[in-house]
PDBQT receptor file of N, H, CA, C and O in Angstrom, charges set to zero:
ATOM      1  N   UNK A   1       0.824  -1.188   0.000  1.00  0.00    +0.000 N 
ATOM      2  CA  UNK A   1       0.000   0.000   0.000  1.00  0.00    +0.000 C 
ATOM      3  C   UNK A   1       0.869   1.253   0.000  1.00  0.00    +0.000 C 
ATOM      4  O   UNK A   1       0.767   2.097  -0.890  1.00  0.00    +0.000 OA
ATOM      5  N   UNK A   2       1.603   1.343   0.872  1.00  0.00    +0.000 N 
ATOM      6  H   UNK A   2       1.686   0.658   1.595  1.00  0.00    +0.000 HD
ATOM      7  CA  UNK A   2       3.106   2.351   0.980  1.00  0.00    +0.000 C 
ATOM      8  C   UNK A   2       3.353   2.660  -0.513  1.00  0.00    +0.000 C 
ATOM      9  O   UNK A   2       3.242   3.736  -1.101  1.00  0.00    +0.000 OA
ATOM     10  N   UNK A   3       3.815   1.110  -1.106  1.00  0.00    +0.000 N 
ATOM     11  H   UNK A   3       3.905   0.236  -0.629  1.00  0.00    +0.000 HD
ATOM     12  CA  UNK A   3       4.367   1.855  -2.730  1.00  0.00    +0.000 C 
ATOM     13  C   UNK A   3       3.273   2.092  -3.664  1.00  0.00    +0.000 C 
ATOM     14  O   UNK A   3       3.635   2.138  -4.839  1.00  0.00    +0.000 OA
ATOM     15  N   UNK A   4       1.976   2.262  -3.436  1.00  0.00    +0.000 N 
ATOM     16  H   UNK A   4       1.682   2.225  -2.481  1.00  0.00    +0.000 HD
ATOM     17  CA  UNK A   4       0.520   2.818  -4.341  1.00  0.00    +0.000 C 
ATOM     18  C   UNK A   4       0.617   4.176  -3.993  1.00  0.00    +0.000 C 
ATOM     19  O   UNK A   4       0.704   5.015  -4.890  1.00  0.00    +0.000 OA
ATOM     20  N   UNK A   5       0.613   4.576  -2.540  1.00  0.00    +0.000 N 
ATOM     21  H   UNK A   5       0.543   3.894  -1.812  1.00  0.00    +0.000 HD
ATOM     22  CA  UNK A   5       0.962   6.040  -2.104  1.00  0.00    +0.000 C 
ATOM     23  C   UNK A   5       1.991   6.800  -2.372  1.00  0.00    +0.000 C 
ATOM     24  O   UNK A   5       1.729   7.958  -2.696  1.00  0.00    +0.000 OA
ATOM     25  N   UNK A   6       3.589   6.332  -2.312  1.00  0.00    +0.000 N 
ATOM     26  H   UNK A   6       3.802   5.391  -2.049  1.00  0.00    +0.000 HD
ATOM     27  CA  UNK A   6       4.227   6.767  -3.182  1.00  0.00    +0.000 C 
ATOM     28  C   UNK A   6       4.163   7.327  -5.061  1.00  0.00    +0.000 C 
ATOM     29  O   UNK A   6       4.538   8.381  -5.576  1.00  0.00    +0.000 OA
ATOM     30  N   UNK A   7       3.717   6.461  -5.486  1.00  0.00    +0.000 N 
ATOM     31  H   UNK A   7       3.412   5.605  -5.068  1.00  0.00    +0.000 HD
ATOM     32  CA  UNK A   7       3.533   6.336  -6.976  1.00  0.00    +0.000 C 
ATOM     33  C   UNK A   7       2.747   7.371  -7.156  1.00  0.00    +0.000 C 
ATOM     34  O   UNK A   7       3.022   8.154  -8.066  1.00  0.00    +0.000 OA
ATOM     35  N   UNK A   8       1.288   7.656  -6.099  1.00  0.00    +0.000 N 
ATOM     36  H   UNK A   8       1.064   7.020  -5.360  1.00  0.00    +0.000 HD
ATOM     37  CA  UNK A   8       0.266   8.568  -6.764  1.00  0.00    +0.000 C 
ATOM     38  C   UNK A   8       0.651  10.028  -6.247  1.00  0.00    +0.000 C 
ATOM     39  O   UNK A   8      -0.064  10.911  -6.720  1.00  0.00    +0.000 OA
ATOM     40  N   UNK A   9       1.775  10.501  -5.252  1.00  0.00    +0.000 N 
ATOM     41  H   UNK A   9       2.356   9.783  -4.868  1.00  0.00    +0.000 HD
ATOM     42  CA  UNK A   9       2.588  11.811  -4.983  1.00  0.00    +0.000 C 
ATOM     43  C   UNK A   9       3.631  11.881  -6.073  1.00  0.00    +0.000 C 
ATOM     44  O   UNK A   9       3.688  13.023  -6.529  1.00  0.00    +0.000 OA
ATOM     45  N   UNK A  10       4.440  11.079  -6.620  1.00  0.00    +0.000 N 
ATOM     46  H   UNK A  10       4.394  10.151  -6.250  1.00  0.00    +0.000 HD
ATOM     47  CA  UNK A  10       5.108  10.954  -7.245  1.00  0.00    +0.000 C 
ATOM     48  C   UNK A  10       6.925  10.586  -6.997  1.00  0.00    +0.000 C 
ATOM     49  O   UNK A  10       7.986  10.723  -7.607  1.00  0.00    +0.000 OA
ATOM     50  N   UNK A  11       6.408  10.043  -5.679  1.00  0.00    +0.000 N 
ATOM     51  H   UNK A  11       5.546   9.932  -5.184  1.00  0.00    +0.000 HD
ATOM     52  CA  UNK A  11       7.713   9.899  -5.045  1.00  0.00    +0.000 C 
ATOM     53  C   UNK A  11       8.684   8.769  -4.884  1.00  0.00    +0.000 C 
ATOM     54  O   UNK A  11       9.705   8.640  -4.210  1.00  0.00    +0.000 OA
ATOM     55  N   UNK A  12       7.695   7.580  -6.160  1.00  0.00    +0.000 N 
ATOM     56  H   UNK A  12       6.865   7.685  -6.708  1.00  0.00    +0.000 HD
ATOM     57  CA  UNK A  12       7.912   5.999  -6.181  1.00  0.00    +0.000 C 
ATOM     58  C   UNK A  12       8.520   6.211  -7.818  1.00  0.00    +0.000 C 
ATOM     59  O   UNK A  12       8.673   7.204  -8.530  1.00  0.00    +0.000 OA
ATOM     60  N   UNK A  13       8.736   4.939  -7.975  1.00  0.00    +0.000 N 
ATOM     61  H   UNK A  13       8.611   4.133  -7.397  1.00  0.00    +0.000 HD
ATOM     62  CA  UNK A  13       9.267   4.597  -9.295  1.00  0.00    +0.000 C 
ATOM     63  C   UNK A  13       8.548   3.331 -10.038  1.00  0.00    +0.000 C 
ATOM     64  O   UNK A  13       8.859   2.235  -9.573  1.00  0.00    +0.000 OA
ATOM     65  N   UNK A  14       7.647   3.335 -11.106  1.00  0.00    +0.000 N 
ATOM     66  H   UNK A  14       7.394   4.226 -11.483  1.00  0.00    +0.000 HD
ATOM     67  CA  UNK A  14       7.130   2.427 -11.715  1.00  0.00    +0.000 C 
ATOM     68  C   UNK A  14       7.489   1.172 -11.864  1.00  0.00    +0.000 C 
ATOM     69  O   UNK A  14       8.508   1.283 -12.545  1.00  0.00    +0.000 OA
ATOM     70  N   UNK A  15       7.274  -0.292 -11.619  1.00  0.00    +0.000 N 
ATOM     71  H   UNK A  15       6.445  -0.382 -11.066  1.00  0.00    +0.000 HD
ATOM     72  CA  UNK A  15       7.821  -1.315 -11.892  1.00  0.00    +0.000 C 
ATOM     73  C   UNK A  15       7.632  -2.122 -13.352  1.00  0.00    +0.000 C 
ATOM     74  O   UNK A  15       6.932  -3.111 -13.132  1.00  0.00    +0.000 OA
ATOM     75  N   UNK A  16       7.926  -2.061 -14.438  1.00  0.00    +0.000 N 
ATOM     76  H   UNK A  16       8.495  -1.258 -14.616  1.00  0.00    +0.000 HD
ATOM     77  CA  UNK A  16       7.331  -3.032 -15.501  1.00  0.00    +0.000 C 
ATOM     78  C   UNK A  16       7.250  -4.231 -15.162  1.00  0.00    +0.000 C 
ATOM     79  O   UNK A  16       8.467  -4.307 -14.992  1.00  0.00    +0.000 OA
ATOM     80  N   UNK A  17       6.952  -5.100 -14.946  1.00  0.00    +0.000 N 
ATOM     81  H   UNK A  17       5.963  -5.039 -15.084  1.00  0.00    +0.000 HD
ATOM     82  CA  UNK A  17       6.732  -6.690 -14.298  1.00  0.00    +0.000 C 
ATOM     83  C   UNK A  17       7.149  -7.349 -15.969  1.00  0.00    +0.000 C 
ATOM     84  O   UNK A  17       7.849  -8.335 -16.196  1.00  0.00    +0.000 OA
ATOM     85  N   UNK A  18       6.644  -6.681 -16.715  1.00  0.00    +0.000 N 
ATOM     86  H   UNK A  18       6.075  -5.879 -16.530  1.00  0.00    +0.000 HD
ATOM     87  CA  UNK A  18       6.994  -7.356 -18.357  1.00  0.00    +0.000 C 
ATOM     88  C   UNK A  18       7.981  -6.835 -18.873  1.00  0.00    +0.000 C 
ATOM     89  O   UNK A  18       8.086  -7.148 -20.059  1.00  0.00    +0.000 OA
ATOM     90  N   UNK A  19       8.989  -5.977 -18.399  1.00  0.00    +0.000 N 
ATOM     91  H   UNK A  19       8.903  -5.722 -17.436  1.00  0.00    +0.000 HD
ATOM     92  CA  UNK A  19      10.023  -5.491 -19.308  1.00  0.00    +0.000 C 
ATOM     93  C   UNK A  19      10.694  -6.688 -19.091  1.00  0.00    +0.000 C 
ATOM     94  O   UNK A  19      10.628  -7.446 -18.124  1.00  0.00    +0.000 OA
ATOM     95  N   UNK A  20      11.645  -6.798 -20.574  1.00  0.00    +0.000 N 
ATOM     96  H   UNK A  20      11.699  -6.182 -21.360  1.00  0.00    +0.000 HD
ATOM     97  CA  UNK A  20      12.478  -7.880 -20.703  1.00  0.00    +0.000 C 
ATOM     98  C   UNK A  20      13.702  -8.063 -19.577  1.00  0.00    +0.000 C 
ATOM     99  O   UNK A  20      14.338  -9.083 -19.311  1.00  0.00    +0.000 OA
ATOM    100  N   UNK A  21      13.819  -6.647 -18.978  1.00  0.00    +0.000 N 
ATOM    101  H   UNK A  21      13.303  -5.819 -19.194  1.00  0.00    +0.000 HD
ATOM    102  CA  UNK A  21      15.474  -6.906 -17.657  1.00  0.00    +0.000 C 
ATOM    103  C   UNK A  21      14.748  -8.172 -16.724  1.00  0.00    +0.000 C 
ATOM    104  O   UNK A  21      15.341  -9.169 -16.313  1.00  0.00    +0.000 OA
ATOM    105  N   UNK A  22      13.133  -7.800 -16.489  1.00  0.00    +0.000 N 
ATOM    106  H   UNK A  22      12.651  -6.989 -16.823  1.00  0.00    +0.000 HD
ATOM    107  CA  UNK A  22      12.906  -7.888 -15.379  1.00  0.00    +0.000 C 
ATOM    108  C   UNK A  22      12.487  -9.981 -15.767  1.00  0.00    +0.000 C 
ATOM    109  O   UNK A  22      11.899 -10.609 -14.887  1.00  0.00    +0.000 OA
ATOM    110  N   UNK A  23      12.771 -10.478 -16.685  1.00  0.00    +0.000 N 
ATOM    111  H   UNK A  23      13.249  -9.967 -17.400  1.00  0.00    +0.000 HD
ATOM    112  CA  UNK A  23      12.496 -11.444 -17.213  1.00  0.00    +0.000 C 
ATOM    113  C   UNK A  23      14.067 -12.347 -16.920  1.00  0.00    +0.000 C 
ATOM    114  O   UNK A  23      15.156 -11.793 -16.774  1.00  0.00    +0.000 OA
ATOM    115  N   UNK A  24      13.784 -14.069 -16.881  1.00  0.00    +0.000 N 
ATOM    116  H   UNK A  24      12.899 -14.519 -17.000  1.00  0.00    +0.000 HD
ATOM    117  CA  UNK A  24      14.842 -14.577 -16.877  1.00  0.00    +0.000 C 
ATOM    118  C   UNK A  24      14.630 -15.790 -18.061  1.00  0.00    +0.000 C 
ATOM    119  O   UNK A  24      13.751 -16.620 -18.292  1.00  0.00    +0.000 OA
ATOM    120  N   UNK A  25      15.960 -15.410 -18.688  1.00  0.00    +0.000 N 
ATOM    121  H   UNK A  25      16.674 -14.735 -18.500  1.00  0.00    +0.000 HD
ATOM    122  CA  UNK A  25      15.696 -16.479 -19.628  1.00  0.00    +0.000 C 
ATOM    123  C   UNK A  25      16.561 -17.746 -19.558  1.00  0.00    +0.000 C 
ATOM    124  O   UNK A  25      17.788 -17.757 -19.467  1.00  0.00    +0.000 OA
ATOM    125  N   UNK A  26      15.806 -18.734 -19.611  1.00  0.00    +0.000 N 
ATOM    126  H   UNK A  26      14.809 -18.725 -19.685  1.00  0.00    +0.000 HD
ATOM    127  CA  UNK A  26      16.752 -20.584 -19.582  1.00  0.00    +0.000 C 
ATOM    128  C   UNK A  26      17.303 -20.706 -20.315  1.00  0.00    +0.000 C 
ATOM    129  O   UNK A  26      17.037 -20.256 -21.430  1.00  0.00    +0.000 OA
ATOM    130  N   UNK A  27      18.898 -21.742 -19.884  1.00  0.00    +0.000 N 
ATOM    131  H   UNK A  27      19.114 -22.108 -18.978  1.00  0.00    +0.000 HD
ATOM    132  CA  UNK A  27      19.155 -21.171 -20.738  1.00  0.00    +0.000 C 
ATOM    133  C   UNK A  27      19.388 -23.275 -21.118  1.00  0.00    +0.000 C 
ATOM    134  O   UNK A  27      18.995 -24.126 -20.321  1.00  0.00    +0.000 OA
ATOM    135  N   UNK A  28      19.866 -23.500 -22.041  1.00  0.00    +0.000 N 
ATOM    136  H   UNK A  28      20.186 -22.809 -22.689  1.00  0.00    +0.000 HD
ATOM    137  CA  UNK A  28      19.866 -24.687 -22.725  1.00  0.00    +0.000 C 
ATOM    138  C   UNK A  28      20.007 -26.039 -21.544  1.00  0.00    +0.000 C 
ATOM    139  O   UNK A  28      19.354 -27.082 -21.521  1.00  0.00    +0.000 OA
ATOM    140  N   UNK A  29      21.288 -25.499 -20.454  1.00  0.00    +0.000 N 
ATOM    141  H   UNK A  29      21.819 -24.652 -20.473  1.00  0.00    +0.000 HD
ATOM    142  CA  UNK A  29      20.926 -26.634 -19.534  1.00  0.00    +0.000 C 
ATOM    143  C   UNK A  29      20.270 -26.748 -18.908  1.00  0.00    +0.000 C 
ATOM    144  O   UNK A  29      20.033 -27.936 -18.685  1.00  0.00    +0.000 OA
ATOM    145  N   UNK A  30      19.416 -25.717 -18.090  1.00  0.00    +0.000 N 
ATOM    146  H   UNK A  30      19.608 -24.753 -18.271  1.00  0.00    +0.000 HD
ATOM    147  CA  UNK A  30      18.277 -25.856 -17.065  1.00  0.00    +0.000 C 
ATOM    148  C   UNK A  30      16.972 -26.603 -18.400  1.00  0.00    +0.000 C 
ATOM    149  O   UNK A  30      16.008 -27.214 -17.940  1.00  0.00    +0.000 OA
ATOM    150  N   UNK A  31      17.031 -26.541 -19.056  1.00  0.00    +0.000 N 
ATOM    151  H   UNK A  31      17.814 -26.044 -19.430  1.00  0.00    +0.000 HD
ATOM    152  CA  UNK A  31      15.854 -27.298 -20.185  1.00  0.00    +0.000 C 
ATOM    153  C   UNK A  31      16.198 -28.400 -19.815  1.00  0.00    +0.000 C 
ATOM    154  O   UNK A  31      15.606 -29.002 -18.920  1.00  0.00    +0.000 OA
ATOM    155  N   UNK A  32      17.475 -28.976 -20.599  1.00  0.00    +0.000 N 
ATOM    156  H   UNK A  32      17.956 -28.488 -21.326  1.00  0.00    +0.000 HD
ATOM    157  CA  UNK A  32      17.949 -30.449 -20.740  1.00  0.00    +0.000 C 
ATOM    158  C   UNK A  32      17.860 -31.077 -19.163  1.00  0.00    +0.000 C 
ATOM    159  O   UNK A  32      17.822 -32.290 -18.952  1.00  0.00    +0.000 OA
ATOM    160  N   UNK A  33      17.832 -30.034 -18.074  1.00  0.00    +0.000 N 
ATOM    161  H   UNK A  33      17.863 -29.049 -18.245  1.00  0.00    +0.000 HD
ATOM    162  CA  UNK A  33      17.928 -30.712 -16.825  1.00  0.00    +0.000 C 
ATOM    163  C   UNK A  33      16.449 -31.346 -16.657  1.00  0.00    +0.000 C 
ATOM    164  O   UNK A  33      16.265 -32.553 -16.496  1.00  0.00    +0.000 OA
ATOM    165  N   UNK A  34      15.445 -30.404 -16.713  1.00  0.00    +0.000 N 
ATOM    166  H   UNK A  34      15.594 -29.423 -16.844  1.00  0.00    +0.000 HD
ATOM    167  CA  UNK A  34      14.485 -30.526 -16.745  1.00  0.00    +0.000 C 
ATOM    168  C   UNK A  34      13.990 -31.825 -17.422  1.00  0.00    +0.000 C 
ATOM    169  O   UNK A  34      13.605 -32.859 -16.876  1.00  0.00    +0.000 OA
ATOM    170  N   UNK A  35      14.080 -31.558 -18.626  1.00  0.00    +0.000 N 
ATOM    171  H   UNK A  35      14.393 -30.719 -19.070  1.00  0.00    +0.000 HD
ATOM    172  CA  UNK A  35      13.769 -33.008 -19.558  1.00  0.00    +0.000 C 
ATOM    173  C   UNK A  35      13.967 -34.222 -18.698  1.00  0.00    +0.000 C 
ATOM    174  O   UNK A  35      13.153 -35.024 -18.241  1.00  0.00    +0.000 OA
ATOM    175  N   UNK A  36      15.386 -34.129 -18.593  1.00  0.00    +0.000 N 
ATOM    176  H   UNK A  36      16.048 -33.477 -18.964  1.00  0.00    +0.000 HD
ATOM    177  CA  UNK A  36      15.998 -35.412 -17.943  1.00  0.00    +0.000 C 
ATOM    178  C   UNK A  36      15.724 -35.591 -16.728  1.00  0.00    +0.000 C 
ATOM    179  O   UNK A  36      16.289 -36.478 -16.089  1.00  0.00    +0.000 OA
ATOM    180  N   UNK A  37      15.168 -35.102 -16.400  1.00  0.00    +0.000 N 
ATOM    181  H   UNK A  37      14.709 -34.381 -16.919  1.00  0.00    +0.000 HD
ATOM    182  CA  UNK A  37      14.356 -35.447 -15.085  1.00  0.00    +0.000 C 
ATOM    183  C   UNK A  37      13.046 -35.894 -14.939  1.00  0.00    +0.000 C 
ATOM    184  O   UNK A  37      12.719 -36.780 -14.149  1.00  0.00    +0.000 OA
ATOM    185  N   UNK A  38      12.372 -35.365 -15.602  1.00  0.00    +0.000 N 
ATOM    186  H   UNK A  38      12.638 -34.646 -16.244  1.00  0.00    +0.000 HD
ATOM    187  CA  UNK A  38      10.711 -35.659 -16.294  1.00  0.00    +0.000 C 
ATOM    188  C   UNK A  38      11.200 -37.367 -17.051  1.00  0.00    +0.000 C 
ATOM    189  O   UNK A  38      10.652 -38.446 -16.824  1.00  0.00    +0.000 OA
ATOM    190  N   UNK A  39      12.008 -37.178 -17.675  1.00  0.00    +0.000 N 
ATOM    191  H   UNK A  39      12.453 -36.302 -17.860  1.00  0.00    +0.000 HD
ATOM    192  CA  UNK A  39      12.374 -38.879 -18.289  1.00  0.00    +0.000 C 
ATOM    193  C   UNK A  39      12.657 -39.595 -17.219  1.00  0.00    +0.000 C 
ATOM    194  O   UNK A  39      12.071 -40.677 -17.271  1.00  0.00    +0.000 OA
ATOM    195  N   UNK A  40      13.428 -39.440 -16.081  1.00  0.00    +0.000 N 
ATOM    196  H   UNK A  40      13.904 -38.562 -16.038  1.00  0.00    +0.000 HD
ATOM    197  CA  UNK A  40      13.799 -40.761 -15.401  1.00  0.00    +0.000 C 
ATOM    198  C   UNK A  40      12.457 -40.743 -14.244  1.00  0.00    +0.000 C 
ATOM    199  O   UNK A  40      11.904 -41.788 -13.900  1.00  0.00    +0.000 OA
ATOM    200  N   UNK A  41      12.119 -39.610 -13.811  1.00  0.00    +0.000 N 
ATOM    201  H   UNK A  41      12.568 -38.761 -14.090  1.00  0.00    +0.000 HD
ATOM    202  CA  UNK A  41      10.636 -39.916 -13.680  1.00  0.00    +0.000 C 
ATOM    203  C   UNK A  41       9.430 -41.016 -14.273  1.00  0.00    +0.000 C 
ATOM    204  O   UNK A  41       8.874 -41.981 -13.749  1.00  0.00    +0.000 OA
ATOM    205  N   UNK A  42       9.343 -40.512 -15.335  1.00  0.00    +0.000 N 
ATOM    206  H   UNK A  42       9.795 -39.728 -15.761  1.00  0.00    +0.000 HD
ATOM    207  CA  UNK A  42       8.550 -41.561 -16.676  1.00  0.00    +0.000 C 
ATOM    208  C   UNK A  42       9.091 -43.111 -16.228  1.00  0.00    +0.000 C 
ATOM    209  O   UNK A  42       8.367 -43.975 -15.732  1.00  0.00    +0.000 OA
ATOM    210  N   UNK A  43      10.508 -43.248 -16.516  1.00  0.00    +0.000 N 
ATOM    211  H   UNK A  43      11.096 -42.546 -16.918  1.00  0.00    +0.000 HD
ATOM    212  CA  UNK A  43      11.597 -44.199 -16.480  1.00  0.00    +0.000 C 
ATOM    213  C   UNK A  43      11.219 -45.383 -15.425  1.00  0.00    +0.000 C 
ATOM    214  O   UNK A  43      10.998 -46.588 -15.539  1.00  0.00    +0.000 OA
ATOM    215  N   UNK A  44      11.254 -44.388 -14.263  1.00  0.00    +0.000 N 
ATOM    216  H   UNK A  44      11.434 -43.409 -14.170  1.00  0.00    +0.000 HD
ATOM    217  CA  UNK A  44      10.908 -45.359 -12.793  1.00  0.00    +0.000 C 
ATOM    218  C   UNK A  44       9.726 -45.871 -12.888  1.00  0.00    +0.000 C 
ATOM    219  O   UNK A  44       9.574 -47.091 -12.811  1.00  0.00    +0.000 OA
ATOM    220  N   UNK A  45       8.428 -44.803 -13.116  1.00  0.00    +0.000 N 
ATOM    221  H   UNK A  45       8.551 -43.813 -13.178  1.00  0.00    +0.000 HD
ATOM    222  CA  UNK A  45       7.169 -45.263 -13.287  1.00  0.00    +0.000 C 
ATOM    223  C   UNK A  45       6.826 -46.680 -13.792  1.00  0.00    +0.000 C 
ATOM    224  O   UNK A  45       6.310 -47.618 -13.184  1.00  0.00    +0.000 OA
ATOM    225  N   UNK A  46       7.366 -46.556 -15.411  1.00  0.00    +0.000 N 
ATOM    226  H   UNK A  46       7.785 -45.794 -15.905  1.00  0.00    +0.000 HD
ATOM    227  CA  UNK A  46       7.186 -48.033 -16.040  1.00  0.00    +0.000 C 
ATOM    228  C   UNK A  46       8.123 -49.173 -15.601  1.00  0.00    +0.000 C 
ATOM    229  O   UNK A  46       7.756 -50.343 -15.714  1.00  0.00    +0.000 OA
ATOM    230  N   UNK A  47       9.400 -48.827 -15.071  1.00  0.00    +0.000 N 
ATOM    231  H   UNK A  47       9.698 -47.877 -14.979  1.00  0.00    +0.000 HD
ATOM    232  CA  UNK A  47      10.169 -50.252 -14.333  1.00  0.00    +0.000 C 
ATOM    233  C   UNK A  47       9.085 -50.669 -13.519  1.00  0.00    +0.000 C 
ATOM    234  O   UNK A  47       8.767 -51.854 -13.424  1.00  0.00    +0.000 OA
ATOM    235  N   UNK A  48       8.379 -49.549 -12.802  1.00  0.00    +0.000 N 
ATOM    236  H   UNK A  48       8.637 -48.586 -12.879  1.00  0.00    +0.000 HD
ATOM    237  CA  UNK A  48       7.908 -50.210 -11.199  1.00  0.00    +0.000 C 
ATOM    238  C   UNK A  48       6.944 -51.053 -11.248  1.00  0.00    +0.000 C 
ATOM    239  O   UNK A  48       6.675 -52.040 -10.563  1.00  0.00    +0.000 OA
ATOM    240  N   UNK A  49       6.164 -50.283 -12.640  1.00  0.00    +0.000 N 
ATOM    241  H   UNK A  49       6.382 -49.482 -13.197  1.00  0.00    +0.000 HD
ATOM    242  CA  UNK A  49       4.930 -51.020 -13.094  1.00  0.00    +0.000 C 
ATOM    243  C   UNK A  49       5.056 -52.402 -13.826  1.00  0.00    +0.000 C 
ATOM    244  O   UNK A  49       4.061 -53.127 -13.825  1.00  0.00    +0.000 OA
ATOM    245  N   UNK A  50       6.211 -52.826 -14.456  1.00  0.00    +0.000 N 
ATOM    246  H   UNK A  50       7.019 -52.237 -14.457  1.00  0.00    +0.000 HD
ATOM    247  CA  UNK A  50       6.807 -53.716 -15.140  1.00  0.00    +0.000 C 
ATOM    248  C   UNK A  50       6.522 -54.887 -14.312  1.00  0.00    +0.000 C 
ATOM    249  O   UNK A  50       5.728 -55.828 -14.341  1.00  0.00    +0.000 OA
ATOM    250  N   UNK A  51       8.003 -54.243 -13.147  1.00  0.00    +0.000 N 
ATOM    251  H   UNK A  51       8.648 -53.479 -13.124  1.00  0.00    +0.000 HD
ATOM    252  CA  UNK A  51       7.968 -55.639 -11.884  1.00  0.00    +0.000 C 
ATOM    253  C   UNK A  51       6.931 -55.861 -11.741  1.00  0.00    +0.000 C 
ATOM    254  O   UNK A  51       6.508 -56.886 -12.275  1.00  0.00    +0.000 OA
ATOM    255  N   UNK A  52       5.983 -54.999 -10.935  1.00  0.00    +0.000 N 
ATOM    256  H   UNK A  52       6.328 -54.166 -10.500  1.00  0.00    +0.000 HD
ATOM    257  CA  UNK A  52       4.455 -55.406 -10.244  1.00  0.00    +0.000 C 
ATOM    258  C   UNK A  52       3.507 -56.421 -11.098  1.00  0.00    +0.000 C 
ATOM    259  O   UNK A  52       2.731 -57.291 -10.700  1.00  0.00    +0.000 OA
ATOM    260  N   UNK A  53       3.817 -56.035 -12.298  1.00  0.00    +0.000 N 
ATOM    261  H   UNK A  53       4.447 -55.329 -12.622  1.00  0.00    +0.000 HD
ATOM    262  CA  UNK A  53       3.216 -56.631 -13.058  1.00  0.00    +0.000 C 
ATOM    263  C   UNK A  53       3.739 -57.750 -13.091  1.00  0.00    +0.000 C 
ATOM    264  O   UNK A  53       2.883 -58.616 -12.907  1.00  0.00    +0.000 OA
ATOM    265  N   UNK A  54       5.101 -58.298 -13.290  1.00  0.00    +0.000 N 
ATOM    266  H   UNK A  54       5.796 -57.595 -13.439  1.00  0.00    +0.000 HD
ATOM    267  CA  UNK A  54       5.285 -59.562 -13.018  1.00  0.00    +0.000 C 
ATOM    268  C   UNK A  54       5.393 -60.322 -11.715  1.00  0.00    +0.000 C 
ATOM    269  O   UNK A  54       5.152 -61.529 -11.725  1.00  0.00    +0.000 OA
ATOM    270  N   UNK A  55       5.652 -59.861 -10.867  1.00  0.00    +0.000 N 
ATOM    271  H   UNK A  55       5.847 -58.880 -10.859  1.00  0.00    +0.000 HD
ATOM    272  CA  UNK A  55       5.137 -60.405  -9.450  1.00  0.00    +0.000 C 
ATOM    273  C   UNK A  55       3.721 -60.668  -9.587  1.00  0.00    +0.000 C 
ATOM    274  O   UNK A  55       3.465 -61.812  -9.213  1.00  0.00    +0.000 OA
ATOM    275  N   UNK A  56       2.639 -59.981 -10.013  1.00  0.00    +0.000 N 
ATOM    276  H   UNK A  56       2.846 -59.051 -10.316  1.00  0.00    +0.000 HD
ATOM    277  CA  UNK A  56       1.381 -60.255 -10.177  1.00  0.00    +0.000 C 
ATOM    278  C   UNK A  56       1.236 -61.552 -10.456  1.00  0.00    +0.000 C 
ATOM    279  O   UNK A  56       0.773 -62.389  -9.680  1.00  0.00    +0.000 OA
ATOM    280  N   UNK A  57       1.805 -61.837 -12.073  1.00  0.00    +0.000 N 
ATOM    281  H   UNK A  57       2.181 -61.158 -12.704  1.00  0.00    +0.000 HD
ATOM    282  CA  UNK A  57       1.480 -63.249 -12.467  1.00  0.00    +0.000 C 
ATOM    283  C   UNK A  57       2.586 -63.851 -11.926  1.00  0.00    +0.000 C 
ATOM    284  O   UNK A  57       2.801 -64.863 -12.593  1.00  0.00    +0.000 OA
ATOM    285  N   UNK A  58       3.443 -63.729 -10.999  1.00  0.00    +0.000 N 
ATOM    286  H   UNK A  58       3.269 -62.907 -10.457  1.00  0.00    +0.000 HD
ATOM    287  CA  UNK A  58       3.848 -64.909 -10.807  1.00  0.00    +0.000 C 
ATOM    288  C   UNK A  58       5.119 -65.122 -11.783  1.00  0.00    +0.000 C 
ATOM    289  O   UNK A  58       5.677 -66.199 -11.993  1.00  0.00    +0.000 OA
ATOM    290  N   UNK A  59       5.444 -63.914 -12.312  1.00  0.00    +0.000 N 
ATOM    291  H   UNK A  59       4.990 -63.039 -12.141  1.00  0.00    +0.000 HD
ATOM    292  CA  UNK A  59       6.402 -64.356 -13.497  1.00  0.00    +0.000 C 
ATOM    293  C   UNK A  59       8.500 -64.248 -12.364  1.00  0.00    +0.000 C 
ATOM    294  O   UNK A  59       9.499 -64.952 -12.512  1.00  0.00    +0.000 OA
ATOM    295  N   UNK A  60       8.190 -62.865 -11.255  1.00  0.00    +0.000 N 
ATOM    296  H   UNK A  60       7.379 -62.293 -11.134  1.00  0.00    +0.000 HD
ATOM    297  CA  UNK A  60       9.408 -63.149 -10.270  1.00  0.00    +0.000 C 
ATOM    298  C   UNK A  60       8.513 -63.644  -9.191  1.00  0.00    +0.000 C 
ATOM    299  O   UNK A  60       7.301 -63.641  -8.974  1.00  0.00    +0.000 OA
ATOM    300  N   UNK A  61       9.469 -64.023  -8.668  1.00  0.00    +0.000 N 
ATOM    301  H   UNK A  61      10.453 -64.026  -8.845  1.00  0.00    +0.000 HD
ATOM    302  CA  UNK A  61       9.386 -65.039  -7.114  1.00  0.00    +0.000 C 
ATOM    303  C   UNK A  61       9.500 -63.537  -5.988  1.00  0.00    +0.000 C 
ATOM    304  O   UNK A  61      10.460 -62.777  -5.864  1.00  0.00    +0.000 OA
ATOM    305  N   UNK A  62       8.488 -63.502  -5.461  1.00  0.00    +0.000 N 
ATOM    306  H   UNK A  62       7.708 -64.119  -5.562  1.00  0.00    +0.000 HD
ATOM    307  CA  UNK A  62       8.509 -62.397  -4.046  1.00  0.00    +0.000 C 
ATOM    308  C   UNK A  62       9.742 -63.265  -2.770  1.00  0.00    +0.000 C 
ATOM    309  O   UNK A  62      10.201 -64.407  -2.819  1.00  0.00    +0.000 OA
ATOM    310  N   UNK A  63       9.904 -62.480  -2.027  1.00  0.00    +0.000 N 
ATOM    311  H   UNK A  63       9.531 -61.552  -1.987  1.00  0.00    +0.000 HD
ATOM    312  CA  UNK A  63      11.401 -63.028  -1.306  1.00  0.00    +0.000 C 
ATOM    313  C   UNK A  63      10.689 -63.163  -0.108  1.00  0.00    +0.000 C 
ATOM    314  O   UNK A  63      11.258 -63.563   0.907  1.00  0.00    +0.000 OA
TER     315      UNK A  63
């Protein structure tokens, strides 16, 4: 509220929220990190589901 009251005396300074400084751009490895993380995610999912599935029928032996 402080910086609305400032702004309308004229004693604040405007913020662009969309100017490009105020923006961060990724840059090729935070992507590829990303990816590769979302994949071994995926990755685990279907191993886990794999096993279960063969423990189900009976295809490994439970210990």
């Amino acid at each position: 509220a402080d910086h609305l009251i400032e702004l309308k005396f004229g004693m604040g300074t405007l913020d662009d929220i969309n100017h490009l400084k105020n923006k961060r751009i990724r840059s090729i490895e935070d992507l590829l990190q990303d990816q590769f993380g979302l994949t071994l995610v995926h990755l685990e999912n279907v191993v886990r589901g794999t096993i279960c599935g063969a423990i189900q029928h009976k295809l490994i032996p439970t210990p």
